[in-house]
C-alpha positions as a Python dict, from the first residue, in 0.01 Angstrom:
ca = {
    (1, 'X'): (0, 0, 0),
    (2, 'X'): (203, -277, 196),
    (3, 'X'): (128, -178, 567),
    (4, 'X'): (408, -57, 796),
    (5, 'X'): (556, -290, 1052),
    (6, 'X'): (318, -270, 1343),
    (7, 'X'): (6, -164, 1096),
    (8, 'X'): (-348, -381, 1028),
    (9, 'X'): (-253, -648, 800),
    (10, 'X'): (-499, -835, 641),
    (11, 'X'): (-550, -1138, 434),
    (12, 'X'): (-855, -1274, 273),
    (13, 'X'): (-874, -1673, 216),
    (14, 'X'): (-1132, -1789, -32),
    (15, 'X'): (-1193, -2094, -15),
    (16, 'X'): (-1085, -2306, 364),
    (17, 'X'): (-992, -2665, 275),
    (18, 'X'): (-699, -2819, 362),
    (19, 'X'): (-487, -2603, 158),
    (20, 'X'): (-711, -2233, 267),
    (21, 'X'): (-701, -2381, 559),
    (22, 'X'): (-351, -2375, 612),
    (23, 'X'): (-272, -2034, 448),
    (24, 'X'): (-514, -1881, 703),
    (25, 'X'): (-301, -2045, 940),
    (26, 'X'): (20, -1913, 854),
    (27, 'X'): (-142, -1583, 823),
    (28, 'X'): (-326, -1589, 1138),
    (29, 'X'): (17, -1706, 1360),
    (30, 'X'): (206, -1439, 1206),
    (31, 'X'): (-2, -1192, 1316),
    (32, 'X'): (-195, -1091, 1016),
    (33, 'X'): (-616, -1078, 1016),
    (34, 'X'): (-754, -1302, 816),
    (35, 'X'): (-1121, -1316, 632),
    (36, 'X'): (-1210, -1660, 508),
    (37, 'X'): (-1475, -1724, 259),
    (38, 'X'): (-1598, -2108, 201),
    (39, 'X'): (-1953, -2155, 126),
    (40, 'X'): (-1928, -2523, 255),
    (41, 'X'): (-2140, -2569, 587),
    (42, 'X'): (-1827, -2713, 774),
    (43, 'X'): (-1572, -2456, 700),
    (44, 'X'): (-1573, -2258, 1005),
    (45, 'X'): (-1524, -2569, 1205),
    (46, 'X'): (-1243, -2685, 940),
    (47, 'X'): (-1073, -2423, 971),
    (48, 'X'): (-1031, -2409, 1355),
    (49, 'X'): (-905, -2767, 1342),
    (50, 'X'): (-656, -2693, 1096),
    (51, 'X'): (-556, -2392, 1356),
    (52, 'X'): (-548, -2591, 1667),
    (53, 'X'): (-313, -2794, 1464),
    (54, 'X'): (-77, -2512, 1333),
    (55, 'X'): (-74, -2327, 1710),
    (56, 'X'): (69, -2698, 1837),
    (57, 'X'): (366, -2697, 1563),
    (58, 'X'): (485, -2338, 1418),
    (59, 'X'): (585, -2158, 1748),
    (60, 'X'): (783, -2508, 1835),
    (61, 'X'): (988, -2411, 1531),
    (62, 'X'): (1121, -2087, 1684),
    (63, 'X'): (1351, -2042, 2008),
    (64, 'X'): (1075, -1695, 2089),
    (65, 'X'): (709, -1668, 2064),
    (66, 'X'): (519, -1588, 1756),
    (67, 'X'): (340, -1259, 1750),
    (68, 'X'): (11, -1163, 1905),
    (69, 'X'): (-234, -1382, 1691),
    (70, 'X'): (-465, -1225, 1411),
    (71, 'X'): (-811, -1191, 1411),
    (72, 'X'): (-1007, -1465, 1213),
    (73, 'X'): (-1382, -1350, 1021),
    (74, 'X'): (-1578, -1582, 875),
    (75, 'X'): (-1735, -1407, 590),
    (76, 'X'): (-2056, -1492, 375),
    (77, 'X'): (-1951, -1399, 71),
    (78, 'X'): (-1652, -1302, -148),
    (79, 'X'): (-1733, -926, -161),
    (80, 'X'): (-1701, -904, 221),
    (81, 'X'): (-1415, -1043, 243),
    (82, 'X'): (-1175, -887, 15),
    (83, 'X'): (-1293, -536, 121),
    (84, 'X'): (-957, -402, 223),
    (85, 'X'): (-709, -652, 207),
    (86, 'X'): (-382, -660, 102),
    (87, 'X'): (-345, -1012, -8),
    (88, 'X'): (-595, -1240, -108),
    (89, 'X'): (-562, -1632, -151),
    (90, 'X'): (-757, -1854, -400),
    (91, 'X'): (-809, -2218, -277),
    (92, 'X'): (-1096, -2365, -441),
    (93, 'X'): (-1106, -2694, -646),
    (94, 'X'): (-914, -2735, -946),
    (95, 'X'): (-1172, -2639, -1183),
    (96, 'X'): (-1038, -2370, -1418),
    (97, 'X'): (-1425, -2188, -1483),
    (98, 'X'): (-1495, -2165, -1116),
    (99, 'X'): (-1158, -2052, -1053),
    (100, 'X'): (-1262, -1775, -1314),
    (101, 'X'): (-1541, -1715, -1153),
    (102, 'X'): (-1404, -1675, -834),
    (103, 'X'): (-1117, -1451, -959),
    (104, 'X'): (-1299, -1223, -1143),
    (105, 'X'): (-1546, -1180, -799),
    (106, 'X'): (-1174, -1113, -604),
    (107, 'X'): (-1096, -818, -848),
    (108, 'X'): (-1477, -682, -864),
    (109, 'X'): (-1431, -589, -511),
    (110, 'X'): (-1054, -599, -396),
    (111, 'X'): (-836, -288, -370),
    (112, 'X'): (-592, -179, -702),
    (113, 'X'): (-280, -269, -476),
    (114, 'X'): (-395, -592, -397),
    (115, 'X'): (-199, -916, -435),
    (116, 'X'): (-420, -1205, -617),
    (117, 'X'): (-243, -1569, -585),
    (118, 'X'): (-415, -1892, -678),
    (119, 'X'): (-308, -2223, -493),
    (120, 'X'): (-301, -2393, -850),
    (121, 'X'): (-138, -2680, -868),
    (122, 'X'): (-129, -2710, -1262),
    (123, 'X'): (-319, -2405, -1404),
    (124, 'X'): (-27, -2131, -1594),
    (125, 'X'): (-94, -1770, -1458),
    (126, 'X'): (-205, -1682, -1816),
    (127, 'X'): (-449, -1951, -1807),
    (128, 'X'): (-631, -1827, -1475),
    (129, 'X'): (-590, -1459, -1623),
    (130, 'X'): (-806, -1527, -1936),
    (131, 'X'): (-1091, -1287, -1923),
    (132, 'X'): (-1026, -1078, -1641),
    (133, 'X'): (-1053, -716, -1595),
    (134, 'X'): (-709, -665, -1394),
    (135, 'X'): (-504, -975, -1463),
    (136, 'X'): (-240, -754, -1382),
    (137, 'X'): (-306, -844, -1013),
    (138, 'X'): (-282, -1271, -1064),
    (139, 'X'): (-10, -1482, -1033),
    (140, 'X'): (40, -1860, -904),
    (141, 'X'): (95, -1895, -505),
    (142, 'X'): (161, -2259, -535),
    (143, 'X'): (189, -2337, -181),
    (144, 'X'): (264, -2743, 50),
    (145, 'X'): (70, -2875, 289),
    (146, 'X'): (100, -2856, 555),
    (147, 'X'): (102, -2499, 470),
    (148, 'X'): (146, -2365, 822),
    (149, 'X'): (462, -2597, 858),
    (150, 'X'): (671, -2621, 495),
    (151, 'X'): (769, -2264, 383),
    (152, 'X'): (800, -2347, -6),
    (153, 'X'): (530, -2120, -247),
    (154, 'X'): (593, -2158, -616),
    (155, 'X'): (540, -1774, -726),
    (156, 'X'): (447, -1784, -1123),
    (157, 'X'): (361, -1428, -1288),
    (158, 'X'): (242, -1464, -1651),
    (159, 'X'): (386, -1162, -1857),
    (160, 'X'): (50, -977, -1745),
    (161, 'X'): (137, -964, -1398),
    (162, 'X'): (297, -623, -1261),
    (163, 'X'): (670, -644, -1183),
    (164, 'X'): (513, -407, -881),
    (165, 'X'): (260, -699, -761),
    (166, 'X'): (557, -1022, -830),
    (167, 'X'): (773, -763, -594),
    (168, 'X'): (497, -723, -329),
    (169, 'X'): (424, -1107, -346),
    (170, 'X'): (772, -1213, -254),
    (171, 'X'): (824, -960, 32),
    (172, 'X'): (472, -1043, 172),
    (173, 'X'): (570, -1455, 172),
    (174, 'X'): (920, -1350, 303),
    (175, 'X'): (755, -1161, 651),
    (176, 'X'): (550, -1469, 767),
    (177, 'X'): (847, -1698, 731),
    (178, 'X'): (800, -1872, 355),
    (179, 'X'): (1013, -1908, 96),
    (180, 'X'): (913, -1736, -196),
    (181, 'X'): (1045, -1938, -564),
    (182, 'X'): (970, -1755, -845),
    (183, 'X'): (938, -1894, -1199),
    (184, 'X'): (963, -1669, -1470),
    (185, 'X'): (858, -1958, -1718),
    (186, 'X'): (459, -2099, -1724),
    (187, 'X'): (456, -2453, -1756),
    (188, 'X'): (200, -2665, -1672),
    (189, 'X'): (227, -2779, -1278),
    (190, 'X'): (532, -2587, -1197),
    (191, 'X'): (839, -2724, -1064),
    (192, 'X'): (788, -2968, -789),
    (193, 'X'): (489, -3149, -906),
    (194, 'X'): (592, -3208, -1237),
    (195, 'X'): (884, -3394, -1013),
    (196, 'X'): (650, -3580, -812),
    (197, 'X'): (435, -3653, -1078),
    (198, 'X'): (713, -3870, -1188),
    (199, 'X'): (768, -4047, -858),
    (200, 'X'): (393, -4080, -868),
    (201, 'X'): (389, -4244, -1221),
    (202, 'X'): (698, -4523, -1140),
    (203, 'X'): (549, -4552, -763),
    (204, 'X'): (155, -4676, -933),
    (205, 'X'): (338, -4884, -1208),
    (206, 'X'): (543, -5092, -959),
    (207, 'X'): (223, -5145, -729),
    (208, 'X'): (30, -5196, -1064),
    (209, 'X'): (280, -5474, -1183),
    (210, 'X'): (311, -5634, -858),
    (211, 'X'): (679, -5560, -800),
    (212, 'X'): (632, -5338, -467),
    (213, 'X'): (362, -5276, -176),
    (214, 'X'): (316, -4938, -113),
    (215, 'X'): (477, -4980, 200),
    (216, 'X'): (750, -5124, 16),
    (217, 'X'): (794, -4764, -227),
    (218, 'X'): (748, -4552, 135),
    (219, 'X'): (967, -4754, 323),
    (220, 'X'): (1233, -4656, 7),
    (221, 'X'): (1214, -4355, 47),
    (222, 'X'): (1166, -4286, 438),
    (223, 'X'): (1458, -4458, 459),
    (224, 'X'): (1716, -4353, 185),
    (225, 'X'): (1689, -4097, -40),
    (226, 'X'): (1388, -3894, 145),
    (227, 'X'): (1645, -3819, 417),
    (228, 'X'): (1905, -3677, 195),
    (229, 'X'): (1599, -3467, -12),
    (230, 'X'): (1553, -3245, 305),
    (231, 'X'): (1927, -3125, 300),
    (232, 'X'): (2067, -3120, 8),
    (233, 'X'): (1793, -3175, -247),
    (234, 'X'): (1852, -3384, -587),
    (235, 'X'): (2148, -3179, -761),
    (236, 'X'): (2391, -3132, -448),
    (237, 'X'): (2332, -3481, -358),
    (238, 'X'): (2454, -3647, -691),
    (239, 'X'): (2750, -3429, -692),
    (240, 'X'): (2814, -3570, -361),
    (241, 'X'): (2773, -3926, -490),
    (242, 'X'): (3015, -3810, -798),
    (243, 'X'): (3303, -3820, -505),
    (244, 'X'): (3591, -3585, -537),
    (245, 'X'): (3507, -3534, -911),
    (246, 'X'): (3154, -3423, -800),
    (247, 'X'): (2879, -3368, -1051),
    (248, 'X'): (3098, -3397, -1371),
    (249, 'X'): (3225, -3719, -1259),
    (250, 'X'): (2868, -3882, -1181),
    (251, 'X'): (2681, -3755, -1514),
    (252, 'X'): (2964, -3920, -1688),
    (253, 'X'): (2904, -4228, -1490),
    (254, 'X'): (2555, -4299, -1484),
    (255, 'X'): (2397, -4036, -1775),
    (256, 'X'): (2406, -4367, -2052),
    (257, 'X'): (2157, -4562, -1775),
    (258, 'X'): (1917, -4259, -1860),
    (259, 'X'): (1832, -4452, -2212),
    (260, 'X'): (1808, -4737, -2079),
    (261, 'X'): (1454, -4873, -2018),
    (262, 'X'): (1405, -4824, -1635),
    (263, 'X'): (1155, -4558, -1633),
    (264, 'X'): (756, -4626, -1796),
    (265, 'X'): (840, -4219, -1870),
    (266, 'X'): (496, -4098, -1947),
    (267, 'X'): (294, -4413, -1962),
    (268, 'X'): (44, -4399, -1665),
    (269, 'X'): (-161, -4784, -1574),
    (270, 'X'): (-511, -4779, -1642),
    (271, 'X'): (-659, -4675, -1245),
    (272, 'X'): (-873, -5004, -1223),
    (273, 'X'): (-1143, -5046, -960),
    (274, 'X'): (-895, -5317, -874),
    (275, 'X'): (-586, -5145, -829),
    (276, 'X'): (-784, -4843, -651),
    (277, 'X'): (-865, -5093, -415),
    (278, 'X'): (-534, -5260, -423),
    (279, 'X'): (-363, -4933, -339),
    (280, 'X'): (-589, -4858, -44),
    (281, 'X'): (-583, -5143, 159),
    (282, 'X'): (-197, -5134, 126),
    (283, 'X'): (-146, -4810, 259),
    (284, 'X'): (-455, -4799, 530),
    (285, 'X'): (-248, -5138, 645),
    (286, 'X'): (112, -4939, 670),
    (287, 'X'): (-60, -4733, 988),
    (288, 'X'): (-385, -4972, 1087),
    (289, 'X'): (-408, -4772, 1403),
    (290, 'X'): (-374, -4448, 1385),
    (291, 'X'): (-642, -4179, 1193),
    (292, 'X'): (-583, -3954, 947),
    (293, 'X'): (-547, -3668, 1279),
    (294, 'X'): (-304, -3916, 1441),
    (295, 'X'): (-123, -3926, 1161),
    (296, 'X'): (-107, -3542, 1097),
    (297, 'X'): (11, -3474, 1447),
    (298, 'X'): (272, -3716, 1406),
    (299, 'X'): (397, -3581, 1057),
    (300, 'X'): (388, -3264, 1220),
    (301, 'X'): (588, -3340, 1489),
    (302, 'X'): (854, -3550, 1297),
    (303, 'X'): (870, -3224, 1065),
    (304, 'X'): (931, -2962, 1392),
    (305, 'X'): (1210, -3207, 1530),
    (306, 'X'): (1371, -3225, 1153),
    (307, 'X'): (1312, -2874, 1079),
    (308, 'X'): (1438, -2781, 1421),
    (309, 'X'): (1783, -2987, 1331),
    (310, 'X'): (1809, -2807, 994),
    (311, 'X'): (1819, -2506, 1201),
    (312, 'X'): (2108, -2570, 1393),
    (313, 'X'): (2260, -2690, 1092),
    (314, 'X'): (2179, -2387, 891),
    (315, 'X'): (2087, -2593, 621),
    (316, 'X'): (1816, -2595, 327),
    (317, 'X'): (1452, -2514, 550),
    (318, 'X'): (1657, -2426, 872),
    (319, 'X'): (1806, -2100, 714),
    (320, 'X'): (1417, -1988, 624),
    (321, 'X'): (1346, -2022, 1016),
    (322, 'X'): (1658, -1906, 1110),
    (323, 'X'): (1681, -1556, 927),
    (324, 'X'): (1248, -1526, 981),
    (325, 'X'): (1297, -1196, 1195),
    (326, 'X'): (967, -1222, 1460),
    (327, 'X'): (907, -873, 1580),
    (328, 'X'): (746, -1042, 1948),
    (329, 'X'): (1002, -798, 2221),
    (330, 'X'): (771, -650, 2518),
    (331, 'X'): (1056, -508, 2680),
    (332, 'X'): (1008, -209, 2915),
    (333, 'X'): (617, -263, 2930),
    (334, 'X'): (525, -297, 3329),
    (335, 'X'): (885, -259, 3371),
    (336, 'X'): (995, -590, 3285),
    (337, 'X'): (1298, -704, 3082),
    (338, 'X'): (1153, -1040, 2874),
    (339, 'X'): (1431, -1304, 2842),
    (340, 'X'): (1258, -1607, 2686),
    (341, 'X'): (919, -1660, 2582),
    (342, 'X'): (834, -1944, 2354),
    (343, 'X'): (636, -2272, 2296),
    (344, 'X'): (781, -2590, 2396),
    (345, 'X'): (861, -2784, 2103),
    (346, 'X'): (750, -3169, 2156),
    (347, 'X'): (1107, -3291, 2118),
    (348, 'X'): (1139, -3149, 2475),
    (349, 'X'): (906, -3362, 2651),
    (350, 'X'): (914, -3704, 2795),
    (351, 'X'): (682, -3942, 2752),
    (352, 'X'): (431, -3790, 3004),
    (353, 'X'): (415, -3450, 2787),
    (354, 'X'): (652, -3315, 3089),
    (355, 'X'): (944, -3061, 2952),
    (356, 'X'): (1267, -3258, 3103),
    (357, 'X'): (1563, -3123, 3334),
    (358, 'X'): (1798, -3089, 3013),
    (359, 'X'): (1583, -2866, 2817),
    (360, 'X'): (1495, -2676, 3138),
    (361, 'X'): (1936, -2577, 3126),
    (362, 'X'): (1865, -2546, 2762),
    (363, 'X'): (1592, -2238, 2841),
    (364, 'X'): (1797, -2124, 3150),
    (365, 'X'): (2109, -2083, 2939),
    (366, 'X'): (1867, -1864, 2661),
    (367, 'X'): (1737, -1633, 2921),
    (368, 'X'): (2151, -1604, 3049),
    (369, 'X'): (2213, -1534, 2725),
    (370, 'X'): (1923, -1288, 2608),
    (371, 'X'): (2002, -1058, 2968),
    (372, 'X'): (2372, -1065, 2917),
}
């Protein structure tokens, strides 16, 4: 059974890469226990980077703190950590035997109730379900990194999986602040990669052909399209560019371009040593100085700030932080009445990591608010 509100919840993360990683993240700062089971020799230490790096940028989303943080247990094998769950998360390479393998451990030991999602990318729900005892219990939790930060899981039942465990999956995603879409139809890789697969495709053809730098394709999208994307997504925004007419208008206006030969479609260039190389020296020259962390914090931060705005907004990801209902109040313990208590998101600070005078009104006028 789902626990209560204030009850032992507990996840079990098999498998701690980048994408585990994250998931025990999200589960952790949301006040869930997590077990995490990665036979690598470097997960433990993975996976406490990838939380130092979530506990800097989630609670910056919200205007109060997160709640208490769960307990994290490094397990040694599969068995030990399923053992009473209530949602366990499959993360391990995109190999569809070992994810069999792995699955079929999960419902050897994990309770009847149990909710079973796989971080697939590409694999249909029926495709991971093939040979297993309780396939009833799988479905696609096709989550985006970074999974602590972007709320978006791709939910995928096959016609195997319980209507019960689809309806526990969704509520489950919901309480730790994501945003459940669920797919009634398998196709290979979902929704959203199947889209960037195509952006992929064009981006490797024009780099291939010499026609664009990689900086050149970023540099297109960071700054045009990508910024609409975040608001409105692809459908709202053409009916906005089809004017007072809206979407009719627009199809009508640019559907014949969609036969005409702008697109290699399907065609993919032959990944050369050459162009492997090409493509990598490009792109490690785009940010020369910075390492892969840099370069995480900073996407992180850019994606509170953006996030943040959405909020205010009440638009597209801000209405998933927005409605997220933290259950944090310690009123009447020791006698106190709490007005604010929250992180400081980085687009508070100056350049000295000091919270400025504006923002200091900003929690002033909260606490006002939250006694009145």
């Amino acid at each position: 059974m789902t626990p209560e509100p204030g009850g032992a919840k507990k996840a079990a993360i098999i498998g701690g890469g980048v994408i585990g990683g994250g998931w025990a993240a999200r589960f952790l700062l949301n006040g869930w226990s997590v077990s995490l089971f990665d036979p690598a020799p470097d997960a433990e230490q993975t996976i406490h980077t990838m939380l130092h790096k979530a506990r800097r940028s989630l609670p910056a989303l919200y205007d109060t703190a997160l709640p208490e943080e769960g307990r994290l247990t490094i397990c040694n094998d599969v068995a030990s950590a399923v053992q009473g769950v209530d949602w366990v998360q499959e993360s391990v390479p995109e190999q569809i035997d070992l994810k069999h393998n792995v699955l079929a451990d999960i419902l050897a030991n994990a309770g009847p109730d149990c909710v079973v999602g796989s971080s697939t990318s590409g694999f249909k729900p029926s495709a991971l379900q093939e040979g297993l005892d309780r396939p009833e219990n799988v479905l696609v939790c096709h989550p985006f990194s970074p999974v602590y930060l972007l709320p978006l899981v791709e939910v995928v039942p096959s016609q195997r999986t319980s209507p019960a465990i689809v309806e526990r999956c969704v509520a489950i995603l919901s309480s730790i602040g994501m945003r459940p879409l669920v797919i009634d139809h398998e196709i290979d890789a979902h929704i959203a990669d199947r889209l960037l697969e195509a952006m992929w495709r064009e981006a490797l053809w024009l780099v291939r052909d010499g026609v664009a730098t990689t900086g050149m394709i970023d540099d297109s999208i960071r700054y045009g399209f990508g910024l609409r994307f975040a608001q409105m997504g692809l459908f709202e925004n053409y009916r906005i560019a089809g004017g007072s007419a809206g979407m009719a208008h627009f199809m009508a206006q640019f559907g014949p371009a969609l036969k005409w030969p702008w697109s290699k479609l399907t065609d993919v260039p032959e990944l050369t040593g050459e162009l492997i190389d090409r493509i990598a020296e490009q792109t490690n020259a785009q940010s020369p100085d910075m390492t892969s962390d840099e370069l995480d914090r900073q996407r992180d931060d850019n994606l509170v700030a953006i996030m943040r705005i959405l909020k205010k907004a009440g638009q597209g990801v801000g209405n998933i932080i927005k409605n997220h209902k933290l259950d944090t109040s310690n009123d009447g313990e020791d006698g106190w009445f709490e007005t604010v208590c929250r992180q400081v998101p980085v687009s508070w600070t100056d350049y000295n990591g000091h919270m400025n005078e504006a923002h200091y009104l900003e929690a002033f006028c909260q606490a006002t608010d939250r006694l009145l």
